[in-house]
C-alpha positions as CSV (number, residue, x, y, z in Angstrom):
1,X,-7.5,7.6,41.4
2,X,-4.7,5.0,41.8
3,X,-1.8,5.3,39.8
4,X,-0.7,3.1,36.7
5,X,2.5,1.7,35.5
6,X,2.4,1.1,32.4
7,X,4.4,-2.5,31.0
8,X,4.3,-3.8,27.3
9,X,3.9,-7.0,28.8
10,X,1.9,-7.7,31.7
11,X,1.1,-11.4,30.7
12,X,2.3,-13.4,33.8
13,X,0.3,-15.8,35.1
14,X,1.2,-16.9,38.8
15,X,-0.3,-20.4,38.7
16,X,0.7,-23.9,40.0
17,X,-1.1,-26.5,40.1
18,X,-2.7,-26.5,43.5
19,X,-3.9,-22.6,42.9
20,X,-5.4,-24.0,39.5
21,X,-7.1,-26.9,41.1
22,X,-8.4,-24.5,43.8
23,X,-9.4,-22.1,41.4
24,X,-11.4,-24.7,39.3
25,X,-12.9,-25.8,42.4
26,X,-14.0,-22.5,43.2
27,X,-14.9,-21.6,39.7
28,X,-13.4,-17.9,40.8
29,X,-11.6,-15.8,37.8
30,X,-9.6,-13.6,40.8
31,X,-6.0,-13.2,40.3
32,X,-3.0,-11.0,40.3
33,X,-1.4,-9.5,37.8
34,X,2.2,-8.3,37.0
35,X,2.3,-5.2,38.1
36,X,5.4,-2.7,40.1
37,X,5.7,0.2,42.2
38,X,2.0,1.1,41.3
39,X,-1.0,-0.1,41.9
40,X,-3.0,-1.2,39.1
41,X,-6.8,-0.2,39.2
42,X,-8.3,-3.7,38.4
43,X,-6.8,-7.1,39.7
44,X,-10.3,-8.7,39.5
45,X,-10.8,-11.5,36.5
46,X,-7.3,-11.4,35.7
47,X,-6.6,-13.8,33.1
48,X,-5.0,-16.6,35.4
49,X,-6.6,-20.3,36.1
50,X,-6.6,-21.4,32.2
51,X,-7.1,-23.6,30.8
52,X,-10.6,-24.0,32.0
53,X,-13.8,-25.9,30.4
54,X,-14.3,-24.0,26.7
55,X,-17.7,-24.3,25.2
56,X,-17.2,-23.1,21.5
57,X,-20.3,-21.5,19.6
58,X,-20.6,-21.5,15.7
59,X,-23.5,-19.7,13.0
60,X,-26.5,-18.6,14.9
61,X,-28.0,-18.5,17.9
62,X,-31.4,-19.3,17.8
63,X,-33.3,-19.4,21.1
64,X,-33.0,-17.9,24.7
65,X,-29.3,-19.1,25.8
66,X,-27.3,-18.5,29.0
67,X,-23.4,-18.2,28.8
68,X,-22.6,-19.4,32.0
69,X,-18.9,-18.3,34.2
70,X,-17.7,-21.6,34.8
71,X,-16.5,-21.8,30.9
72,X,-14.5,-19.6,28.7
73,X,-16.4,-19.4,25.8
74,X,-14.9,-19.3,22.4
75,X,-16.3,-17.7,19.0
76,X,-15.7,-20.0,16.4
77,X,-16.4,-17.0,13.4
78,X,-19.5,-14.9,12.9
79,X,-22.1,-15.8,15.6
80,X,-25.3,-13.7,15.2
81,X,-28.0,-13.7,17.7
82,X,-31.8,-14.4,15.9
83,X,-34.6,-11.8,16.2
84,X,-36.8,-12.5,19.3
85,X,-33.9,-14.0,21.3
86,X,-32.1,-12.8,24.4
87,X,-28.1,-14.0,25.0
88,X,-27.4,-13.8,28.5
89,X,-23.9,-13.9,29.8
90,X,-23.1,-14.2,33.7
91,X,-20.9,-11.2,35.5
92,X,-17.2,-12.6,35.3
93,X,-17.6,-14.9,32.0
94,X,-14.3,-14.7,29.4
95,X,-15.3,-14.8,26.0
96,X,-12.7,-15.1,23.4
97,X,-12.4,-16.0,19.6
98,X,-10.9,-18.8,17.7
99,X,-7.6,-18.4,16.3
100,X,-8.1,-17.7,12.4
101,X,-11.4,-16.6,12.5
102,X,-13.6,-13.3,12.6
103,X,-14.5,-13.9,16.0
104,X,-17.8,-11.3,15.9
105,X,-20.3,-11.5,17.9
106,X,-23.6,-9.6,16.4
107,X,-26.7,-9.0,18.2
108,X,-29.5,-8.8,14.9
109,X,-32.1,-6.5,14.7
110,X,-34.9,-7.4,17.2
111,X,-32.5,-9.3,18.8
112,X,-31.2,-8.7,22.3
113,X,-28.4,-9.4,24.9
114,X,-27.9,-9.3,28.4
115,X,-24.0,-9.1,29.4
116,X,-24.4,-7.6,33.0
117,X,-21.2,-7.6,34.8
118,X,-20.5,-6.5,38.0
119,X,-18.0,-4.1,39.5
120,X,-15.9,-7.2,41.1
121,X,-16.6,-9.6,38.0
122,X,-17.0,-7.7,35.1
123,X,-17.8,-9.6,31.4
124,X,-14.6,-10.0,29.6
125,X,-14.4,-10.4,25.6
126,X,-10.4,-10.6,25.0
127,X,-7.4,-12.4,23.1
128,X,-7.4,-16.1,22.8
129,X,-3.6,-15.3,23.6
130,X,-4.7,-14.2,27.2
131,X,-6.6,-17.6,28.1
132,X,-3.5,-19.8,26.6
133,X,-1.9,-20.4,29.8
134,X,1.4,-19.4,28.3
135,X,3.1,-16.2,29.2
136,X,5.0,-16.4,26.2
137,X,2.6,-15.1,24.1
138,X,2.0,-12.0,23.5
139,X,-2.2,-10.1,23.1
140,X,-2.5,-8.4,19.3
141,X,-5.1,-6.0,18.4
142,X,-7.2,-7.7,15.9
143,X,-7.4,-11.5,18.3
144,X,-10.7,-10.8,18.5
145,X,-13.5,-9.5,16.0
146,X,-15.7,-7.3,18.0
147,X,-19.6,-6.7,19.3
148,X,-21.8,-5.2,17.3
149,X,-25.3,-4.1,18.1
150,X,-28.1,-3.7,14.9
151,X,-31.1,-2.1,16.1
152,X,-34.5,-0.1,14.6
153,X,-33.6,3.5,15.7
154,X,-33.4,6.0,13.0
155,X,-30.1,6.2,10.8
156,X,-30.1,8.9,7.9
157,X,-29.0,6.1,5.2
158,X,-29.8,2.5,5.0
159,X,-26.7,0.7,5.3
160,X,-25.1,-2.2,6.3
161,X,-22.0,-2.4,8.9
162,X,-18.5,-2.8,6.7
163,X,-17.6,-6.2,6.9
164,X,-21.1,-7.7,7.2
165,X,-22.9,-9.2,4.1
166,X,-24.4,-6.2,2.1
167,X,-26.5,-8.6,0.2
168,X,-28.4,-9.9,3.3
169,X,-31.3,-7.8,4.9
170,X,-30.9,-9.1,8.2
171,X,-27.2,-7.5,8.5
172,X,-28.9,-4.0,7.9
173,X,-30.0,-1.2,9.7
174,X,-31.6,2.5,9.0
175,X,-33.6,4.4,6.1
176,X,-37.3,3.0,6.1
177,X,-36.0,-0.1,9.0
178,X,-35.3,2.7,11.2
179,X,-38.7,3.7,12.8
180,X,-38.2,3.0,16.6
181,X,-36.7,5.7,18.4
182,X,-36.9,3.8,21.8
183,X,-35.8,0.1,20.2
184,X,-34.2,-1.7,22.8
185,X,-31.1,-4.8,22.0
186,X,-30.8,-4.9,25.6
187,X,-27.4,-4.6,28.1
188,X,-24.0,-4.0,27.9
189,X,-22.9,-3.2,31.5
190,X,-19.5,-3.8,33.6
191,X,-18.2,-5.0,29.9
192,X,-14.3,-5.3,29.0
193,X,-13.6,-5.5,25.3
194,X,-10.1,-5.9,24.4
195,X,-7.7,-6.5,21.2
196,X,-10.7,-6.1,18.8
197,X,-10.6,-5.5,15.4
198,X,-10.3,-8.7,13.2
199,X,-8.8,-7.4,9.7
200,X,-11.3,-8.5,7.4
201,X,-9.1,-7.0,4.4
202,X,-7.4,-4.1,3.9
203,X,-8.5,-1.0,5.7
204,X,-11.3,-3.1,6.7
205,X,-11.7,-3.6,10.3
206,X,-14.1,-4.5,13.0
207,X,-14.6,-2.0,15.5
208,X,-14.4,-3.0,19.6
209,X,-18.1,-2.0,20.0
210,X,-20.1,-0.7,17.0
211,X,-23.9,0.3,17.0
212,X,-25.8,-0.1,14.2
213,X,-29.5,1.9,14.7
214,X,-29.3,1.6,18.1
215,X,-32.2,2.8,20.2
216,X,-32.2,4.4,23.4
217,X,-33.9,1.3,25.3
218,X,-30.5,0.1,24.8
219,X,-28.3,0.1,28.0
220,X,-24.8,0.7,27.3
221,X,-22.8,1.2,30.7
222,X,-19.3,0.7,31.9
223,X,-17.5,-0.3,29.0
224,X,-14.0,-0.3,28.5
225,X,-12.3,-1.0,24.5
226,X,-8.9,-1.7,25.1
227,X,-6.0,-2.0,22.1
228,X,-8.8,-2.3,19.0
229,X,-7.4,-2.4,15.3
230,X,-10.2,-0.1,14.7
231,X,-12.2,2.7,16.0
232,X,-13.4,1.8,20.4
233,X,-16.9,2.6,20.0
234,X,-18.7,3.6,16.7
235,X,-22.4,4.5,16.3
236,X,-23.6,4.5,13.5
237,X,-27.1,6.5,13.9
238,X,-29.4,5.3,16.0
239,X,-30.5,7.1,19.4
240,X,-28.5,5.1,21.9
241,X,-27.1,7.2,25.2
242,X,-24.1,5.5,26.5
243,X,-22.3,6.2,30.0
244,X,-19.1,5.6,31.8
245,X,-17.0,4.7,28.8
246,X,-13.2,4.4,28.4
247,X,-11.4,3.9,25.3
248,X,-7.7,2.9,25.7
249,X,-4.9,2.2,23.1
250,X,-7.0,2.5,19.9
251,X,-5.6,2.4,17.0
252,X,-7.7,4.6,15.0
253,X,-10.6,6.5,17.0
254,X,-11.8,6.4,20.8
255,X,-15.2,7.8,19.6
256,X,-16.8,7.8,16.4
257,X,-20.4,8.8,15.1
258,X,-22.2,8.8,11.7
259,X,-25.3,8.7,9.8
260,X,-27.1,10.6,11.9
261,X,-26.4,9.4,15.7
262,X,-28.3,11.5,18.1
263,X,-27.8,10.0,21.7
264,X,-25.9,11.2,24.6
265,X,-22.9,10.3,26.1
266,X,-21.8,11.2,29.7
267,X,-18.9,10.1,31.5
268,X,-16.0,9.0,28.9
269,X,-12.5,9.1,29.1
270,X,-10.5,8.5,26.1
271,X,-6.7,7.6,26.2
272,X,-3.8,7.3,23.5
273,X,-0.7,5.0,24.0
274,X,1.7,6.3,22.2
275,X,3.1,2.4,22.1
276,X,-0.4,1.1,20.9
277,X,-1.0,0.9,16.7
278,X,-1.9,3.8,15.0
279,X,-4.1,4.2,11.9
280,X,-2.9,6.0,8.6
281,X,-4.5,7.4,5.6
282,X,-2.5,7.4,2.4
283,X,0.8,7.3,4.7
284,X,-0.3,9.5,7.2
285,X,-1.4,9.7,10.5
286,X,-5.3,9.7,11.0
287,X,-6.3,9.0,14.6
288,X,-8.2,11.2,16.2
289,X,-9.6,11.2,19.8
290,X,-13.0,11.7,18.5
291,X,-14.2,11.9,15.0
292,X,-17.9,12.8,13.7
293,X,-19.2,12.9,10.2
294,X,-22.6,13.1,9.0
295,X,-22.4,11.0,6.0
296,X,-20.1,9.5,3.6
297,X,-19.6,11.5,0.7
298,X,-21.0,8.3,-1.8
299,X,-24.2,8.7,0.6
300,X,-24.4,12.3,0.0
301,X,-21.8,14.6,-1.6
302,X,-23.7,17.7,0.0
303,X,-23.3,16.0,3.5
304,X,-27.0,17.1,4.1
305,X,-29.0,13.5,4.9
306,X,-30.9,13.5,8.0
307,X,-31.2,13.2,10.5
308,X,-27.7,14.9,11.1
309,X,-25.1,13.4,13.2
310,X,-25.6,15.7,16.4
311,X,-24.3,13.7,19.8
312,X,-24.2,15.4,23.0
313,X,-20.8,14.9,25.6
314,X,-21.5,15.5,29.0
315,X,-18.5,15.1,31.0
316,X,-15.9,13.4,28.5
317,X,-11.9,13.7,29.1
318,X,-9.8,12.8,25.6
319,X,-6.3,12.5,26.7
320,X,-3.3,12.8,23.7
321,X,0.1,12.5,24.4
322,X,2.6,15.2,26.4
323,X,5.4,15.8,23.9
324,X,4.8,17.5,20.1
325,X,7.1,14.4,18.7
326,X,4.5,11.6,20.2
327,X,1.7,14.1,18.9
328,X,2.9,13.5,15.5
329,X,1.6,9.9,15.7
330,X,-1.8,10.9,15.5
331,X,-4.1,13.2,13.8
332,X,-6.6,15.4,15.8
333,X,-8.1,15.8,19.4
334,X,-11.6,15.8,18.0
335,X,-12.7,16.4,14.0
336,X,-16.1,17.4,12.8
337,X,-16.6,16.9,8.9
338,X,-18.7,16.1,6.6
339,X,-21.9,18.2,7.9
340,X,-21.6,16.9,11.2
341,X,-22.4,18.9,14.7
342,X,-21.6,18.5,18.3
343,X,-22.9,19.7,21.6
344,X,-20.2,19.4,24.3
345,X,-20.5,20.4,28.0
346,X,-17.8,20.1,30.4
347,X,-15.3,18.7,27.5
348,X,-11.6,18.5,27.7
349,X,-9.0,17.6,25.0
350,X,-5.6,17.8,25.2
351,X,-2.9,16.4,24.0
352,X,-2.5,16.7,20.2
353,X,-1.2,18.9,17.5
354,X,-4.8,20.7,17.2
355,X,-7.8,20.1,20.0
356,X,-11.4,20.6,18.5
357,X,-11.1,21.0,14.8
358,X,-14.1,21.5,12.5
359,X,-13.2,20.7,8.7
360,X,-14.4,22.9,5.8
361,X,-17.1,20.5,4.8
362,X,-19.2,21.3,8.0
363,X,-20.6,24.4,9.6
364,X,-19.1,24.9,12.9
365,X,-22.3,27.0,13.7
366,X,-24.3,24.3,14.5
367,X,-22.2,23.1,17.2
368,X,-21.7,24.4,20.9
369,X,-19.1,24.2,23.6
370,X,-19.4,25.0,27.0
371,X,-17.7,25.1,30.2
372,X,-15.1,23.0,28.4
373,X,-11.6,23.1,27.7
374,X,-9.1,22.5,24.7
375,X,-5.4,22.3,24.4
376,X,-3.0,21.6,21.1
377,X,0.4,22.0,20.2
378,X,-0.1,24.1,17.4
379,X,-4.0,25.0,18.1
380,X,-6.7,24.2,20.4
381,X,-9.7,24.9,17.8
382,X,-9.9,25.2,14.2
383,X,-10.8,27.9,12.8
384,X,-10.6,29.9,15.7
385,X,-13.4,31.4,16.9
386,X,-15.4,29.3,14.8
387,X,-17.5,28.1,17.7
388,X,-20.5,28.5,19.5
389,X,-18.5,29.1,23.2
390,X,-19.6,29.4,26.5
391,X,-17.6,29.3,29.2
392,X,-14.1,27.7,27.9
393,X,-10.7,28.0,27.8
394,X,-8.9,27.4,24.7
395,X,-5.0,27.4,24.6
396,X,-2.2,25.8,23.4
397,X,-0.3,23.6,25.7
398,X,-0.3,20.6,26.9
399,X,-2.9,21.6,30.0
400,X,-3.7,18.6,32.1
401,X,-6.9,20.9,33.6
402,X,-5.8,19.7,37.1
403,X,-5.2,16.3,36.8
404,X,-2.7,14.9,38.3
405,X,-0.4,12.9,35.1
406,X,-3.0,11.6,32.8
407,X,-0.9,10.6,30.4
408,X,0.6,7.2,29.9
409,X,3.1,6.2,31.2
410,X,1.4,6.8,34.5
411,X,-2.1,7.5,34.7
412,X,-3.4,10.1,37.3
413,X,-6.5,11.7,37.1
414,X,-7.2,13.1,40.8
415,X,-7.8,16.8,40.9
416,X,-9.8,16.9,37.3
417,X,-11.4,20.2,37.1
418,X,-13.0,19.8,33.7
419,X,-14.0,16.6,32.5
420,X,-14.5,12.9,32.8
421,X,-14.0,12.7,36.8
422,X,-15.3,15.5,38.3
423,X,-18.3,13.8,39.6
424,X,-15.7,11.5,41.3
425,X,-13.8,8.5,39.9
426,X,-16.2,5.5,38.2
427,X,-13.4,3.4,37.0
428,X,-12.2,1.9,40.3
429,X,-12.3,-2.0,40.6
430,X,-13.4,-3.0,36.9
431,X,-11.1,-1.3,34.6
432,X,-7.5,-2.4,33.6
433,X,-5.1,-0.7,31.9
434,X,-2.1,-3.3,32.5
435,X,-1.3,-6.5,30.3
């Protein structure tokens, strides 16, 4: 895997006016990024070329509607896609929000989009910041609101998404609307979501991609959620299997599931910055890697509603920091509370002050590791020997499991033994980990 130099800044934009006319011309979103003596693993749709054509789109969408590549187009607040419509978006589109505004875009129940990237031209949701044309300014986590995805897949609670209405039906999900295992609200592939997480109020954010009921006729593949406010990707129940995911920068989780989320995920790679935001809880830290509850105690104080929050992780690499002062900054590799299990298979996490921890509020029993492999500064599971095991090694350094330098500042997975990339390396040409 090529090797990353991290810069806070990465914002130049190499453009005169005969590139920009050519560029126009072209309609092409290629361009190259700041970058030093590394090179960076994605100079494809690099944010140069703007201004361009912006189409801005407002309240709801309410029949079949293409979002072409020759126009960034620009959120202006909530836009929801209607039941019985499909919102396509065309590999190498840039879709950003207005300045002010929660910037969300939410696909409703019986709704469905079609955002199919490619490899070369993946579909970008970023900072208006990014598009300005001004190298001056500077990408902030919360520029943009974030995707969310409501389907008819089972949840154990009817709910609606924080931030959402509560009082409107069409903004829920679960309980007796959650009858369709196999629902389908279509396509997220060759995606980039980045500085997500509009603060709606206090300790009230929107997630980079959150799943709401989710069925597994749903295609979720190749996404990257990049510097969120919030959590990366959160499902909340639902039976969605996801693949080939990265979560970079977060500032509170890289993975999250609740109310009784049942799919698989295989192929993720989760990665702190120890420069990125970080999320507290009464003053202190509380980002974790992953993080897995069944239910909120005001759904159920005895954590019991089900289905149970059970995901699988096939091949998943979560990836801390490699110092116990920079480990302080965050809370846990991976925490299981609140009755919630876990199956993971060829699982590392490394990196923080404790690896795999299951709180007192859950029974560890119900879980299983194997061939896996945990690392924490002060333990790699909690309790020990609380786990189902087969297979694994658990100890208490930073181990790297054979890769190379995978954590930032450089970035080096090759030679992965356990993990995200021992199938090979499925990030190449579409993800970017320099601004």
């Amino acid at each position: 895997m090529a090797k990353v130099k991290k810069s806070i800044n990465m914002k130049k934009l190499f453009l005169t006016a005969s590139v920009a006319a050519l560029m126009l011309n072209s309609c092409s979103r290629e361009g190259i990024a700041e970058q030093d003596n590394f090179k960076m693993q994605s100079t494809t749709a690099d944010y140069t070329g703007f201004p361009a054509a912006v189409q801005t789109v407002s309240g709801t969408i309410t029949s079949n509607t293409t979002w072409t590549s020759d126009k960034v187009w620009e959120l202006d607040g909530q836009v929801d896609v209607a039941p019985g419509v499909t919102l396509t978006i065309q590999p190498g589109t840039f879709v950003k929000g207005k300045q002010g505004t929660v910037s969300a875009l939410i696909v409703l129940r019986g709704a469905k989009i079609n955002a199919t990237g490619t490899e070369q031209n993946p579909i970008i949701f970023t900072s208006y910041r990014l598009l300005d044309n001004d190298a001056s300014t500077t990408a902030t986590p919360g520029d943009f609101g974030g995707i969310i995805l409501l389907g008819n897949a089972p949840a154990n609670v009817k709910k609606t998404i924080e931030g959402l209405p509560s009082s409107d039906d069409k903004y829920k999900f679960g309980g007796d609307l959650g009858t369709n295992a196999a629902d389908n609200s279509g396509i997220l592939k060759y995606v980039r979501i980045e500085y997500a997480g509009y603060n709606l109020s206090p300790d009230n954010e929107i997630n980079g991609l959150t799943c709401g009921g989710v069925g597994n006729g749903t295609t979720l593949d190749h996404i990257q959620v990049s510097y969120g406010r919030d959590d990366s990707f959160e499902f909340f129940g639902g039976t969605v299997n996801a693949s080939n995911l990265v979560s970079f920068a977060a500032d509170d989780d890289g993975l999250d599931f609740d109310n009784g989320f049942t799919g698989t995920i295989t192929n993720a790679v989760v990665i702190a910055d120890k420069n990125s935001t970080h999320s507290q809880s009464s003053g202190k830290p509380d980002s974790n890697g992953i993080e897995l509850d069944n239910n909120s105690q005001a759904e159920d104080a005895s954590f019991g509603l089900l289905p149970k929050t059970h995901p699988t992780l096939n091949n998943v690499s979560v990836y801390g920091v490699n110092n116990t002062g920079d480990a302080a900054l965050y809370k846990y590799g991976a925490r299981i509370r609140r009755g919630g299990e876990i199956t993971l298979n060829n699982v590392v996490i490394t990196g923080f002050t404790h690896g795999l921890v299951f709180d007192g509020d859950t029974n560890a029993a119900w879980s299983s590791v194997n061939n896996s492999g945990f690392s924490g500064f002060t333990a790699a599971v909690t309790p020990a020997g609380s786990v189902n095991n087969t297979n694994s090694i658990f100890n208490g350094s930073a181990n790297t499991f054979g890769a190379s330098s995978p954590f930032f500042d450089i970035l080096d997975f090759s030679g992965s033994n356990k993990g995200a990339f021992v199938n090979g390396d499925w990030t190449q040409g579409w993800v970017q980990y320099a601004f």
